[in-house]
N, C-alpha and C positions, 0 to 999 in steps of 0.2 A: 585448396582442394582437400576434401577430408580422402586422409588415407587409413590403412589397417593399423600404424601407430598414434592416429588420431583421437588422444583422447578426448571425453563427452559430455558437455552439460544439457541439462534438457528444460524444458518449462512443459508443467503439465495442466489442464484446464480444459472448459469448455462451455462455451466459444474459445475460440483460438486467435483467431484469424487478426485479430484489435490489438496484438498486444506489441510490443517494439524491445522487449530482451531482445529475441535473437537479433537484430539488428544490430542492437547497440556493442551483444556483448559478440559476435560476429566480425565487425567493425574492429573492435577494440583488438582483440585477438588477433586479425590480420597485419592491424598497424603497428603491432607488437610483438611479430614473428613468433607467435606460440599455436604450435602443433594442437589444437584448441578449437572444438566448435560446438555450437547450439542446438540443440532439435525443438522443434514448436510439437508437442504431442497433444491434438486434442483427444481428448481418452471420454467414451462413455460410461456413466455410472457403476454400469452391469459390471465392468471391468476391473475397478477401482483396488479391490484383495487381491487381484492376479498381478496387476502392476506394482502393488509394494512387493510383491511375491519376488519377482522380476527382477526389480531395484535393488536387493540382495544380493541377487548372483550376476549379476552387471558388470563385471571385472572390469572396464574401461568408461566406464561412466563414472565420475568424481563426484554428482550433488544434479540437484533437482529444484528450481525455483518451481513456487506454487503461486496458481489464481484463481480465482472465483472457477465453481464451487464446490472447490475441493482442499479448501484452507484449513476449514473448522473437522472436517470429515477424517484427514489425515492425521490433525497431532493428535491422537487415541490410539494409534496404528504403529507407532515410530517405537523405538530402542529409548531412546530419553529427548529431552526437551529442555528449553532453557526455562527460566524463570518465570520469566515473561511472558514466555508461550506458555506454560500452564498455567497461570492467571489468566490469561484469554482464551486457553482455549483453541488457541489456531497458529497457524503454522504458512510461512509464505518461503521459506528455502530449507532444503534437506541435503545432510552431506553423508556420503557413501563412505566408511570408516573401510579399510583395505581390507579386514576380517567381513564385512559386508552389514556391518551395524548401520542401523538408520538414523541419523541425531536430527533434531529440528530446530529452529527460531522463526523468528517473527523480526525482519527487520525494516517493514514496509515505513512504522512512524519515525525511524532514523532517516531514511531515504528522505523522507518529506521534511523533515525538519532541515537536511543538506539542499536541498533543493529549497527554501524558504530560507536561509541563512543569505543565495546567491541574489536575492531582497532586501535584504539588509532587516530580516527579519528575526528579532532575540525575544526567545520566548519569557526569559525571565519578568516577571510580575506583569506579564500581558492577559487580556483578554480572549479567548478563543472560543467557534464554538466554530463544535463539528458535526454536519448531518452525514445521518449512517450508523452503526449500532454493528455491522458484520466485521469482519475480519479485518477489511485496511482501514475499515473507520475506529477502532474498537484499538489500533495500534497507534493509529496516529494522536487517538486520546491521551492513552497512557504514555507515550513519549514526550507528550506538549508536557502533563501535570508532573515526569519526570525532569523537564528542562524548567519548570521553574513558573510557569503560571498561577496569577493568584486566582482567576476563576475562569472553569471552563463550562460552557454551554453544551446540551447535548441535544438535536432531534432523530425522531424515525417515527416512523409512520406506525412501528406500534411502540405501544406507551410501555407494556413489558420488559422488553431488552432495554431501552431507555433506562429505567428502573435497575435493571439487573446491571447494566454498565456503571451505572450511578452507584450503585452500592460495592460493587468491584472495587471503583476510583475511591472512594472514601474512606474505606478500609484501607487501600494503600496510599493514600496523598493527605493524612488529615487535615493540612494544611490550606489546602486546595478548596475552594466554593464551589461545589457541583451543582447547576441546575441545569433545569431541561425546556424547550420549547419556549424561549423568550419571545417576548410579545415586542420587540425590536431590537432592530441589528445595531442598531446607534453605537452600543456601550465597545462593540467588537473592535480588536485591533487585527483579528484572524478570523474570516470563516471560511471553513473547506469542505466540500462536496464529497464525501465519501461514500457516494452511494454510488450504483449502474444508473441513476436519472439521468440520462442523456447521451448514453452508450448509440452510437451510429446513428444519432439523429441530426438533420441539416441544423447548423447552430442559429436561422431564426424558427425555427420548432418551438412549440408552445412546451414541451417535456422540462421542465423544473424540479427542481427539488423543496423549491420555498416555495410559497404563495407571491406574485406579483406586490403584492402591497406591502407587505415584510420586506421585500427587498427592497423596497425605495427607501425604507430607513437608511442603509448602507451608507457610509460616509465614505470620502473619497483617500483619507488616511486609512482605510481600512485594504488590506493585503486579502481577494477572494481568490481562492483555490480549488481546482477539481483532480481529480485522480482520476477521470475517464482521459484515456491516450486516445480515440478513436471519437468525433473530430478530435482535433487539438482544442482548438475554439467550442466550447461546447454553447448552448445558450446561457446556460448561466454565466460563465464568462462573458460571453458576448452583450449581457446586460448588464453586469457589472463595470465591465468595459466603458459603455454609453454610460456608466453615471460617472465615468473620471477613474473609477478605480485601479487600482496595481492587480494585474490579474498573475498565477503562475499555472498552468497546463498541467497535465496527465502525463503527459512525454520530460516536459521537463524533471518533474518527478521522478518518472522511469529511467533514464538516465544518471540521473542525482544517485541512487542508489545502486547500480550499477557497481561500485565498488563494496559495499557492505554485503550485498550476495556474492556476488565472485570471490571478497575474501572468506566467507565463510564458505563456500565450497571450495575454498584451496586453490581458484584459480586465477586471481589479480589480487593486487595490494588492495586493503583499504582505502588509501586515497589515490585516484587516477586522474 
């Protein structure tokens, strides 16, 4: 029961309604006797300067996970930022400093990379290629070519960011083989869906992110992944699935990182 000494973390975004923090970390808090609870805030655009405004003088709210589309919107708004996150550009947790400073990171490509570990998945000198070019796609790049892949593949539907991602990653991975839009998935040890393709759709829905013929290359050593929590099962999974593949979920994901937010807002260990 949240009471008047209950302190607050919040997730803000919108849509709201898809997403499984507060559950998780809800959950985790309860079974771990901490005076501790989550608010799901879907916030309208128009709002956006009022709510950092807000976030400030919050005296009992500790940190702030962020999601679609208000990732890239935010880290320009904050007190400082990590590294990371100024190289991209965007921002998916904020921690409320007790003077009311705002700090930001990006820790969604850790999350996925722990949640893909529980696969027995090591990035080192692997193949990966990720569609999406936004915020959790755009992290989870930079943390694959940070853990050690010798090339990663990039799509989105515009060739721009693709580009602009691509020259990002090159600059900081020289080591690293950047290409974009492969003409088969064969070569892949990783591919992950980092895009809304398939956000609340029934998972046999025609909604894709690849073209049907691209993914029949898909081998079945190949580990496919989606970062949509809402199905769990999305279609691509679900035909990934039907070719023999290791699939890992949007929830699983969400969960997996579950500690990397809560420790950087102060409120759970890193590992849980």
């Amino acid at each position: 029961m949240i009471q008047g000494s209950t302190e607050l973390v919040a997730i803000v975004g919108s849509p709201i309604a898809q997403v499984k923090s507060p559950e998780n970390f809800n959950r985790w808090f309860a079974d771990h006797q901490q005076n501790v609870a989550m608010l799901a805030i879907d916030l309208a655009p128009s709002a956006l300067q009022n709510f950092i405004q807000t976030l400030r003088g919050w005296q009992n709210l500790r940190g702030c996970v962020v999601t679609v589309p208000y990732k890239q919107l935010l880290a320009s708004r904050l007190d400082s930022i990590s590294e990371r996150s100024a190289a991209l550009r965007s921002v998916n947790v904020i921690r409320r400093e007790a003077d009311g400073r705002l700090v930001g990171d990006i820790v969604d490509g850790e999350g996925f990379l722990s949640a893909a570990r529980k696969h027995d998945f090591n990035a080192q000198d692997k193949q990966a290629m990720v569609i999406g070019t936004g915020g959790v796609g755009s992290a989870i790049a930079w943390s694959l070519c940070q853990a050690g892949v010798s090339h990663l593949a990039i799509s989105d539907l515009s060739q721009q960011r693709v580009e602009m991602l691509g020259e990002l990653l090159r600059g900081a991975f020289p080591k690293v083989v950047i290409s974009a839009n492969p003409a088969s998935l064969e070569p892949f040890d990783l591919v992950v869906n980092a895009s809304p393709v398939g956000m609340g759709a029934a998972p046999d829905d025609k909604a894709m992110p690849l073209p049907l013929a691209l993914m029949q290359t898909l081998q079945t050593r190949t580990l496919v992944a989606d970062v949509v929590t809402s199905p769990a099962v999305t279609s691509f999974l679900a035909f990934a699935q039907r070719l023999g593949c290791p699939i890992q979920t949007g929830p699983e994901m969400a969960l997996a990182q579950l500690g990397n937010l809560g420790h950087f807002m102060g409120v759970t260990p890193l590992q849980i």
